[in-house]
mmCIF file of the C-alpha atoms, coordinates in Angstrom:
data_MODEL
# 
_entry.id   MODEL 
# 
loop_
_atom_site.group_PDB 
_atom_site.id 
_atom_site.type_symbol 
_atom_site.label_atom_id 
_atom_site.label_alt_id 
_atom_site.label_comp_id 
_atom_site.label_asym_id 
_atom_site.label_entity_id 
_atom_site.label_seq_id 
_atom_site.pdbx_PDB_ins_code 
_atom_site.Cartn_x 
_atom_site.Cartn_y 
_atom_site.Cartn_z 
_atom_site.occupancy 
_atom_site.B_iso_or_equiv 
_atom_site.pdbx_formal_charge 
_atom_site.auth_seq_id 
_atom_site.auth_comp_id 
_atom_site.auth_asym_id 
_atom_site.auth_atom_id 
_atom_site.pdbx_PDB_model_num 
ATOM 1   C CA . UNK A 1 1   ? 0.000   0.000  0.000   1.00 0.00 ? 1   UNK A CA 1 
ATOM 2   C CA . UNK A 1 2   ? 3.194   2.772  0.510   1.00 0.00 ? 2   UNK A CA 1 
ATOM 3   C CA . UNK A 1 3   ? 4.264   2.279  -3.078  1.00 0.00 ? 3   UNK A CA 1 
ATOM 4   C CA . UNK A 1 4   ? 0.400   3.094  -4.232  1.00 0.00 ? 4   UNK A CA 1 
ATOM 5   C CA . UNK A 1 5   ? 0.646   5.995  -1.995  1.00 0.00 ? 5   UNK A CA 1 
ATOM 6   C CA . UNK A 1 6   ? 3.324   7.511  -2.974  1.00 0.00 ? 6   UNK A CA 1 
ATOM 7   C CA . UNK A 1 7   ? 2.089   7.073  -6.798  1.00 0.00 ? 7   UNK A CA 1 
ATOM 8   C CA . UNK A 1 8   ? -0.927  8.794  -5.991  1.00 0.00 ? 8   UNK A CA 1 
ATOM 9   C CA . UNK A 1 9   ? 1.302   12.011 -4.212  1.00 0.00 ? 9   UNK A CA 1 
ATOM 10  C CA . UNK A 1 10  ? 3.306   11.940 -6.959  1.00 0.00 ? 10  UNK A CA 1 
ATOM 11  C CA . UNK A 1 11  ? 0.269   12.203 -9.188  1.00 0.00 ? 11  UNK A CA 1 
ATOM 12  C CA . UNK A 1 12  ? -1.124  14.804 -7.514  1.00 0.00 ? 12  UNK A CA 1 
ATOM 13  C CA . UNK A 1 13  ? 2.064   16.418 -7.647  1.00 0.00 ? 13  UNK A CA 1 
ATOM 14  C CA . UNK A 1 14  ? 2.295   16.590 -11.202 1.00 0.00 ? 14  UNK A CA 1 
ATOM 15  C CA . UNK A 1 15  ? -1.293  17.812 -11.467 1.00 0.00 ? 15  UNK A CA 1 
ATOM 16  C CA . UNK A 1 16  ? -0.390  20.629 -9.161  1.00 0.00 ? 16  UNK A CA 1 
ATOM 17  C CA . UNK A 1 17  ? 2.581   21.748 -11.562 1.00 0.00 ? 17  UNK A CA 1 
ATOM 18  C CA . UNK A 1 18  ? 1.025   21.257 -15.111 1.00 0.00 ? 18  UNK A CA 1 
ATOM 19  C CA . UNK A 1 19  ? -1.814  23.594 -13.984 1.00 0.00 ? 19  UNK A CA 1 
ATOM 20  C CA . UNK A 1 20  ? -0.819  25.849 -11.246 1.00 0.00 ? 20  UNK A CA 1 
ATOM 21  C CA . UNK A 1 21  ? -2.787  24.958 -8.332  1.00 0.00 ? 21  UNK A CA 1 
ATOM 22  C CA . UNK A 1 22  ? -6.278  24.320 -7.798  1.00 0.00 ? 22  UNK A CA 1 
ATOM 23  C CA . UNK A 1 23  ? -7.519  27.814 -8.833  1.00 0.00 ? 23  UNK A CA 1 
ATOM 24  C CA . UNK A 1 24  ? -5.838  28.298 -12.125 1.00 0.00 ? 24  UNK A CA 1 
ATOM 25  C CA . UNK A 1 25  ? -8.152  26.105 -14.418 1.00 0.00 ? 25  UNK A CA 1 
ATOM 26  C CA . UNK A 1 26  ? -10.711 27.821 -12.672 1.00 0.00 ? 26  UNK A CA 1 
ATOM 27  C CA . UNK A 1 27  ? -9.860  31.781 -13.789 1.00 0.00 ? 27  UNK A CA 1 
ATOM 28  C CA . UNK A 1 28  ? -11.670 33.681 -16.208 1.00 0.00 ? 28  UNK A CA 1 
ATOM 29  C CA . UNK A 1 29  ? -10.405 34.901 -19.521 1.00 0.00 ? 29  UNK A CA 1 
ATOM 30  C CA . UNK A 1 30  ? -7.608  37.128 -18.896 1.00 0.00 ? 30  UNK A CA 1 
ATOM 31  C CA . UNK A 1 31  ? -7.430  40.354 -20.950 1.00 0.00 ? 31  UNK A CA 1 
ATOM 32  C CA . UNK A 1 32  ? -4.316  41.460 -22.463 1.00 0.00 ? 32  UNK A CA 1 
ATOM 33  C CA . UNK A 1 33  ? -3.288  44.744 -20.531 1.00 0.00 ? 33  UNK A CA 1 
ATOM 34  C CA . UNK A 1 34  ? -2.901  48.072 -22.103 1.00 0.00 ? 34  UNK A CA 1 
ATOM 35  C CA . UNK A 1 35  ? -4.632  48.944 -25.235 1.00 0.00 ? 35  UNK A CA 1 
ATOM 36  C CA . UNK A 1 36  ? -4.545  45.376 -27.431 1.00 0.00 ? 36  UNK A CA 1 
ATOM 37  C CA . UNK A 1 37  ? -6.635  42.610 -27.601 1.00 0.00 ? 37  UNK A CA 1 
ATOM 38  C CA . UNK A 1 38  ? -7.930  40.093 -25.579 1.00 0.00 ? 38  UNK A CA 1 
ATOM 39  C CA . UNK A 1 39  ? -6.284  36.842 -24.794 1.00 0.00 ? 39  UNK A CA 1 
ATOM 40  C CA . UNK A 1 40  ? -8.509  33.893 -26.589 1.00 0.00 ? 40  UNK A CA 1 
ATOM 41  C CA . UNK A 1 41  ? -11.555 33.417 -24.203 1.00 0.00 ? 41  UNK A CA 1 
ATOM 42  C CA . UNK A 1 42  ? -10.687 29.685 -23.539 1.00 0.00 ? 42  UNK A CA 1 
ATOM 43  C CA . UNK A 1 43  ? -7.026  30.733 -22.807 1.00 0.00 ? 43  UNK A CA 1 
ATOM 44  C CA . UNK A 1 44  ? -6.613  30.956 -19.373 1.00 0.00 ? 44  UNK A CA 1 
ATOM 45  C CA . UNK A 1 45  ? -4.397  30.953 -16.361 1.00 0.00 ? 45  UNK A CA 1 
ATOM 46  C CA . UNK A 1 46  ? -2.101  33.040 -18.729 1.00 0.00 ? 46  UNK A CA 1 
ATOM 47  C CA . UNK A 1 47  ? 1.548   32.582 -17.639 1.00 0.00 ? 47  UNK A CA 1 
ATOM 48  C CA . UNK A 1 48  ? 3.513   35.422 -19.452 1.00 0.00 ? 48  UNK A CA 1 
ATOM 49  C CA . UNK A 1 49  ? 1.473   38.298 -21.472 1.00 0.00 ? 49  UNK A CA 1 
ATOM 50  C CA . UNK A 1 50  ? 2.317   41.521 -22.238 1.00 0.00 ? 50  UNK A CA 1 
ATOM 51  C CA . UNK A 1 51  ? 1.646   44.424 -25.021 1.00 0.00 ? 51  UNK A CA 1 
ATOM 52  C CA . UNK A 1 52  ? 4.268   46.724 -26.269 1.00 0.00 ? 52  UNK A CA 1 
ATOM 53  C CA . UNK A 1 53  ? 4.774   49.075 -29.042 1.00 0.00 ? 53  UNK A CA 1 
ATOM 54  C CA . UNK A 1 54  ? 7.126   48.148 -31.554 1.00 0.00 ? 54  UNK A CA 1 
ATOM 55  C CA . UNK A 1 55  ? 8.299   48.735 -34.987 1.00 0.00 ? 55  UNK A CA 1 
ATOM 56  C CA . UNK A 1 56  ? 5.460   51.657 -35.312 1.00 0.00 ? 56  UNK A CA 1 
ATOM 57  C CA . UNK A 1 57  ? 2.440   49.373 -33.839 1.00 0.00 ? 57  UNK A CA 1 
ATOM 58  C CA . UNK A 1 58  ? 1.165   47.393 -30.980 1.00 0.00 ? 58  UNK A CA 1 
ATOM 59  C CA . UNK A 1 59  ? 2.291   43.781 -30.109 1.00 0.00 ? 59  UNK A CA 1 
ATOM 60  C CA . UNK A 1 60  ? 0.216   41.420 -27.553 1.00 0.00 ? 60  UNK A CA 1 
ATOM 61  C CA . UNK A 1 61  ? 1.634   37.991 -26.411 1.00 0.00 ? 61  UNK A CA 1 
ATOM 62  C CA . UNK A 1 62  ? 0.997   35.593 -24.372 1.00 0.00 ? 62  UNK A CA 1 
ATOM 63  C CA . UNK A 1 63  ? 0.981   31.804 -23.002 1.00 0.00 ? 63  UNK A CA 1 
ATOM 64  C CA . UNK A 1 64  ? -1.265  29.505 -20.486 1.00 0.00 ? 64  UNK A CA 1 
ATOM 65  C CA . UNK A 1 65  ? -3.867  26.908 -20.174 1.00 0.00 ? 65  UNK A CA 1 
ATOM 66  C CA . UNK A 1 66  ? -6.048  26.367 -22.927 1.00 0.00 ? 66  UNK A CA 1 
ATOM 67  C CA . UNK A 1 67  ? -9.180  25.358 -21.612 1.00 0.00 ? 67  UNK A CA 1 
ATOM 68  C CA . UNK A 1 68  ? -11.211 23.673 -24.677 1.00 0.00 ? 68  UNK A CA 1 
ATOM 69  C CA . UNK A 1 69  ? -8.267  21.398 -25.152 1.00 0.00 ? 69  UNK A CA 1 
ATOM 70  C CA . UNK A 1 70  ? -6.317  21.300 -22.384 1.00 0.00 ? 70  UNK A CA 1 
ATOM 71  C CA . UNK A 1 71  ? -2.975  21.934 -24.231 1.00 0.00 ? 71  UNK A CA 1 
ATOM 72  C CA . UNK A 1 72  ? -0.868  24.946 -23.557 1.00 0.00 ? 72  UNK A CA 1 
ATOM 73  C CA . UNK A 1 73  ? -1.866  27.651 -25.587 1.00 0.00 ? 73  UNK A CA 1 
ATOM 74  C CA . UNK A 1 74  ? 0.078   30.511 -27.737 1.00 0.00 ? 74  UNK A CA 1 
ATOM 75  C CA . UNK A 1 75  ? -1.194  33.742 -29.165 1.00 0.00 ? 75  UNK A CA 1 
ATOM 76  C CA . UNK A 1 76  ? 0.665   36.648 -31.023 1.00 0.00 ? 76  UNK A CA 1 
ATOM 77  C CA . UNK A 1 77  ? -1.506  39.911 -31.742 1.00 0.00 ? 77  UNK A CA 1 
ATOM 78  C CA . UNK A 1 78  ? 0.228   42.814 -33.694 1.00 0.00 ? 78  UNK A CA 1 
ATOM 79  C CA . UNK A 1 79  ? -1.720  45.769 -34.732 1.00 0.00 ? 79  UNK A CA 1 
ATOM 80  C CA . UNK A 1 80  ? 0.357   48.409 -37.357 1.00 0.00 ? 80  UNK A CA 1 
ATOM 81  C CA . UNK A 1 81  ? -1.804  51.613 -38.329 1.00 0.00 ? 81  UNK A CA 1 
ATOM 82  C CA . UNK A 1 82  ? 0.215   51.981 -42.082 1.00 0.00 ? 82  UNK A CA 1 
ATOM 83  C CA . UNK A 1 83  ? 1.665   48.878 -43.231 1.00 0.00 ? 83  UNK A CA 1 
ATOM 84  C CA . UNK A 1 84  ? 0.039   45.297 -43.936 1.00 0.00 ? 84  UNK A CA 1 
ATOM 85  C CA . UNK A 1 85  ? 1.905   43.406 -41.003 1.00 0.00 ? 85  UNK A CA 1 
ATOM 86  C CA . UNK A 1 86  ? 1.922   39.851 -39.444 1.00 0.00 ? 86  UNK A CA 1 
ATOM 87  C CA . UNK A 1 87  ? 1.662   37.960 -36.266 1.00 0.00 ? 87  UNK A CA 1 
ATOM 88  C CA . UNK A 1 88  ? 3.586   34.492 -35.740 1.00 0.00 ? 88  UNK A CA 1 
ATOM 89  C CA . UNK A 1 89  ? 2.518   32.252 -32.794 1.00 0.00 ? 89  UNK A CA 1 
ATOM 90  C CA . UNK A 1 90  ? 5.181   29.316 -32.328 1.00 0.00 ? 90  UNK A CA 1 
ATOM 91  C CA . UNK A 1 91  ? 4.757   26.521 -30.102 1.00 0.00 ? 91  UNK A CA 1 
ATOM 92  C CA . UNK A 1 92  ? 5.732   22.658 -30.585 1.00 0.00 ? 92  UNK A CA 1 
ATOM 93  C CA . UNK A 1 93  ? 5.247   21.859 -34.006 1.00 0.00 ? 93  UNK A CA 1 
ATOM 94  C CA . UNK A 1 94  ? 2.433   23.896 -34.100 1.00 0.00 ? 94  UNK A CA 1 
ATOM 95  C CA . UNK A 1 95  ? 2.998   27.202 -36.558 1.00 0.00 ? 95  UNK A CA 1 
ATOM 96  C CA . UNK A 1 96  ? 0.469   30.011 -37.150 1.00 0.00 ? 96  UNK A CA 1 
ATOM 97  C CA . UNK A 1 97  ? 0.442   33.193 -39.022 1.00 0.00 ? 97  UNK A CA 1 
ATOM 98  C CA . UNK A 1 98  ? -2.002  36.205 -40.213 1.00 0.00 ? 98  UNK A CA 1 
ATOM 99  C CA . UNK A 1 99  ? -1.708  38.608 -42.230 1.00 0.00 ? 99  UNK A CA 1 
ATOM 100 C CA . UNK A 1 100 ? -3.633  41.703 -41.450 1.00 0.00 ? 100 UNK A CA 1 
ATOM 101 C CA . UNK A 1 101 ? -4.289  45.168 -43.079 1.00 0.00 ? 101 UNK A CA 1 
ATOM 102 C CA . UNK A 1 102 ? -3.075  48.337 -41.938 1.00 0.00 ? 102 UNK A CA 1 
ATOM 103 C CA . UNK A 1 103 ? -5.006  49.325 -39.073 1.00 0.00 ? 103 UNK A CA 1 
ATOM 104 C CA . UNK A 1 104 ? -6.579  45.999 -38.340 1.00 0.00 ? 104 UNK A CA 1 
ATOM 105 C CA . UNK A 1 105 ? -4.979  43.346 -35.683 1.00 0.00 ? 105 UNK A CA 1 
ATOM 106 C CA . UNK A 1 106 ? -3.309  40.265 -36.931 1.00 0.00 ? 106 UNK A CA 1 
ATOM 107 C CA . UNK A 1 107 ? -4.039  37.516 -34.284 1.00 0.00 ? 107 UNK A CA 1 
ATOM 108 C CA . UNK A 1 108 ? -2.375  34.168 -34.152 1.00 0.00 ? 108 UNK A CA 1 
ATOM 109 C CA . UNK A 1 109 ? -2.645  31.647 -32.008 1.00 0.00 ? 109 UNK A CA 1 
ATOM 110 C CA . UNK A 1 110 ? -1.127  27.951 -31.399 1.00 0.00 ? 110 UNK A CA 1 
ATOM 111 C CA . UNK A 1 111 ? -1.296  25.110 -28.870 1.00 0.00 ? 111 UNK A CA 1 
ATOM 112 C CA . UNK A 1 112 ? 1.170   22.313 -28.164 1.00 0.00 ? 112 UNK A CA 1 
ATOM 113 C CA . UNK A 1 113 ? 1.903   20.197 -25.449 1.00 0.00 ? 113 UNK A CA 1 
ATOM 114 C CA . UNK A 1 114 ? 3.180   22.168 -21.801 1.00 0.00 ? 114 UNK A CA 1 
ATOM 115 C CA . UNK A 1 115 ? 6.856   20.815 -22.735 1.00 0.00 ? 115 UNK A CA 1 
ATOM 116 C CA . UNK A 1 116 ? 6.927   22.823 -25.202 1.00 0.00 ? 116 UNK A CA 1 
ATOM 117 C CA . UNK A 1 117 ? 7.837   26.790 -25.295 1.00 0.00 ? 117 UNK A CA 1 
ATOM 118 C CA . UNK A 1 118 ? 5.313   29.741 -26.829 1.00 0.00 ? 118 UNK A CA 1 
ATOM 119 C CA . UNK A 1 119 ? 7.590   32.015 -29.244 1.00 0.00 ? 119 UNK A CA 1 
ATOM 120 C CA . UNK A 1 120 ? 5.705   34.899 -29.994 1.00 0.00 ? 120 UNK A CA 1 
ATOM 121 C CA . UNK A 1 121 ? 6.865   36.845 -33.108 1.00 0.00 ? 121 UNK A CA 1 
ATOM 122 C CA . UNK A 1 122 ? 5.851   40.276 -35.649 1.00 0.00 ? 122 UNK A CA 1 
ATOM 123 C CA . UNK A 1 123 ? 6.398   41.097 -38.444 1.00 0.00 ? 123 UNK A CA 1 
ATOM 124 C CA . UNK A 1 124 ? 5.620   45.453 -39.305 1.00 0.00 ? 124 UNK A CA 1 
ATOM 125 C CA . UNK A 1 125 ? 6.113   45.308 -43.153 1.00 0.00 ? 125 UNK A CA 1 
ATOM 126 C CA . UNK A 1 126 ? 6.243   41.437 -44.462 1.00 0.00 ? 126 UNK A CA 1 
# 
């Protein structure tokens, strides 16, 4: 009976790591601060976010749980008010870009397994 306890701490263990505690599949969208978009609604529990402005526009990233699929989720907004312009999101083997007008916000977004690392990229004038 020790070994199957231990199993079970250790599972629980490794629950508590791959999502945070017992409140972070629980939290509500989280918005994307400053003046860019939202975060995905079923991304939650983001880990790392953050909007800046670069290159002449606005660029929101971000990482955390995806809730419709359980996966780690990535997302890459950039918004540029003159030039057509892209957002990358990079995660696993999972690659997505979009192409956006000027003016508009290009919003990409990926999901891989939690081994794997979000890389966020923009591009202002493809």
């Amino acid at each position: 009976m020790k070994r199957v306890g231990q199993a079970a701490a250790a599972a629980a263990a490794a629950a508590f790591m791959l999502f945070g505690g017992a409140g972070a599949a629980q939290a509500g969208p989280i918005a994307a601060p400053d003046s860019g978009p939202a975060a995905p609604a079923w991304l939650t529990a983001v880990e790392e976010e953050g909007c800046q402005d670069v290159d002449g526009g606005t660029w929101c990233y971000g990482s955390g749980f995806d809730g419709s699929t359980g996966l780690k989720g990535c997302y890459s907004n950039y918004k540029h008010p003159d030039n057509v312009h892209t957002a990358t999101a990079i995660i696993g083997n999972s690659v997505n870009t979009v192409t956006a007008g000027p003016g508009d916000w290009a919003q990409a977004y990926a999901t891989a397994g939690w081994g794997f690392t979000c890389h966020a990229k923009y591009n202002p004038n493809p």
